[in-house]
C-alpha positions as CSV (number, residue, x, y, z in Angstrom):
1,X,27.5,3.4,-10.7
2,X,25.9,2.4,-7.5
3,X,25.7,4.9,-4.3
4,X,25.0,3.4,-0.7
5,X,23.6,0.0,-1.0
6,X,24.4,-3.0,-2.8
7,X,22.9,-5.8,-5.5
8,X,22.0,-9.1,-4.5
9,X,20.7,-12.1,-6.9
10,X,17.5,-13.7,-5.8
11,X,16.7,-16.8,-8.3
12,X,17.9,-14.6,-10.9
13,X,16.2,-11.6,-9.8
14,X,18.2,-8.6,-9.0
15,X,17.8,-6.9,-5.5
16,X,19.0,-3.5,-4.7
17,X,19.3,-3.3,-1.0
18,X,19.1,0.5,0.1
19,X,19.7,0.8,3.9
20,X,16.1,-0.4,5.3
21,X,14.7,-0.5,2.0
22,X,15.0,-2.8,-0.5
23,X,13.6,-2.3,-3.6
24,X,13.0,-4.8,-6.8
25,X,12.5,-4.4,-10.8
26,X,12.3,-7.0,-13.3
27,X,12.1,-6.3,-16.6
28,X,9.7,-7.7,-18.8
29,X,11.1,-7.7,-22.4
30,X,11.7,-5.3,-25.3
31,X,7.8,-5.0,-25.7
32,X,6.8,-1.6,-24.0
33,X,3.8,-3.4,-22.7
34,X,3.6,-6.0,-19.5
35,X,0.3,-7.5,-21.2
36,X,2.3,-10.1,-23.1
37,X,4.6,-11.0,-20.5
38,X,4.0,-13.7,-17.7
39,X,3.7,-11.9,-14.3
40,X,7.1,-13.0,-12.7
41,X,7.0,-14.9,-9.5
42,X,6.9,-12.9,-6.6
43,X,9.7,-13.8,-3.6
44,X,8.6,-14.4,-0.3
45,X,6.3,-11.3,1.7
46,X,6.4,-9.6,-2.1
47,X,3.5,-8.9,-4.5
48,X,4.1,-8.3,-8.1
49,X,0.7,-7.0,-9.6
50,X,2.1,-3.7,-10.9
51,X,3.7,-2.9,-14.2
52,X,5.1,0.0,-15.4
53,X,7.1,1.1,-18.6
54,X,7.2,-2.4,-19.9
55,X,8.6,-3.6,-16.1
56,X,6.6,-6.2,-13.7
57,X,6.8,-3.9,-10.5
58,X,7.3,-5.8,-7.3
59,X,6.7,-4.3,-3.7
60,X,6.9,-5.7,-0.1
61,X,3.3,-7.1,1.6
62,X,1.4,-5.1,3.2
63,X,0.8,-6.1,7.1
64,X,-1.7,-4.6,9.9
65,X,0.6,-2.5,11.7
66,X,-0.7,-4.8,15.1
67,X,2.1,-4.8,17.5
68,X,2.3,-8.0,19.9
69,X,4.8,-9.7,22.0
70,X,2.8,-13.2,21.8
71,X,2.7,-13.0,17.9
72,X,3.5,-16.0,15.5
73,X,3.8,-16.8,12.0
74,X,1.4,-19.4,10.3
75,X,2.4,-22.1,7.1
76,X,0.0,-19.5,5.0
77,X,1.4,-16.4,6.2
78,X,4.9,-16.2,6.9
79,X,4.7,-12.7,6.1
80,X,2.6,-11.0,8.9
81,X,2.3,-12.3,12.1
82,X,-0.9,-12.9,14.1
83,X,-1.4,-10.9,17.1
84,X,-3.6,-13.7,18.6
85,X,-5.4,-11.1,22.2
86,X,-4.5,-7.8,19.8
87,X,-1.8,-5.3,20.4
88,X,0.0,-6.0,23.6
89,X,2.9,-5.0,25.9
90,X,5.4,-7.3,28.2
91,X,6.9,-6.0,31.2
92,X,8.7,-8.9,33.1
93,X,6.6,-11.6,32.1
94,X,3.3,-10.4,32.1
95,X,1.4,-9.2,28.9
96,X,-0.6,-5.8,28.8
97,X,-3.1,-5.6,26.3
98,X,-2.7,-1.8,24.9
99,X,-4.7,1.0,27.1
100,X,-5.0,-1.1,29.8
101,X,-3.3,-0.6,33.3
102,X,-2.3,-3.3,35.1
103,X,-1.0,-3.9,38.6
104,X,2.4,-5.9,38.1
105,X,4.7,-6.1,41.1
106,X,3.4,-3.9,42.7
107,X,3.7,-1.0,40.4
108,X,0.9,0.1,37.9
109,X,2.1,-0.3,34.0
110,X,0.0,0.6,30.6
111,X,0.9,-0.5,27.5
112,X,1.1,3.3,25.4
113,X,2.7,4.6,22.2
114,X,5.9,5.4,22.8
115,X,6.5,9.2,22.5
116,X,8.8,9.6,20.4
117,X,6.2,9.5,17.5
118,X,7.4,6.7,16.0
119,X,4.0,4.5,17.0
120,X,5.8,1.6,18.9
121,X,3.9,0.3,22.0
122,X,5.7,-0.5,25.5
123,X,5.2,-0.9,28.6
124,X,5.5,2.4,31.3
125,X,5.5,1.9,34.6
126,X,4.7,4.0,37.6
């Protein structure tokens, strides 16, 4: 029985997908040990280095928490993107690097951490 989420095949790997989370497990064999078991392939942005009760482990890669508006992805990391001028802000079309105040339009804007606590960055204005 399956509460609030659902399964998903992934090249014959099963994916439990629980709201934002999403959560994988594939089991090795009937040996309790991983140490005679190929480590499975990991899907994309996943590692699977950790084994556990005779399972191969997976979890998702673990990125800088930089936050940028001109970010991209590279070939060799599709993963994480690359905050090329470091955590930034937008307001219109111009770019404010974080802690810095900047005159745009006539108006002074910072890019801050929001304050709701949750650690995003944006642009305020004044």
């Amino acid at each position: 029985m399956m509460i609030c989420g659902r399964i998903i095949s992934w090249h014959g790997v099963i994916i439990l997908l629980m709201g934002a989370w999403l959560a994988i497990t594939i089991t090795a064999s009937q040996d309790e040990s991983c140490k005679n078991v190929a480590k499975p392939v990991a899907p994309p942005c996943w590692t699977c280095d950790r084994c556990e009760n005779g399972q191969w482990e997976c979890d998702p890669v673990t990125c800088t928490s930089d936050q940028c508006v001109d970010g991209y992805f590279t070939e060799t990391n599709m993963c994480c993107q690359t905050c090329p001028n470091g955590e930034n802000c937008k307001f219109t079309d111009v770019i404010i690097p974080i802690n810095r105040t900047v005159s745009v339009g006539g108006v002074w804007c910072a890019c801050v951490e929001s304050e709701d606590g949750s650690g995003l960055l944006m642009a305020k204005c004044i």
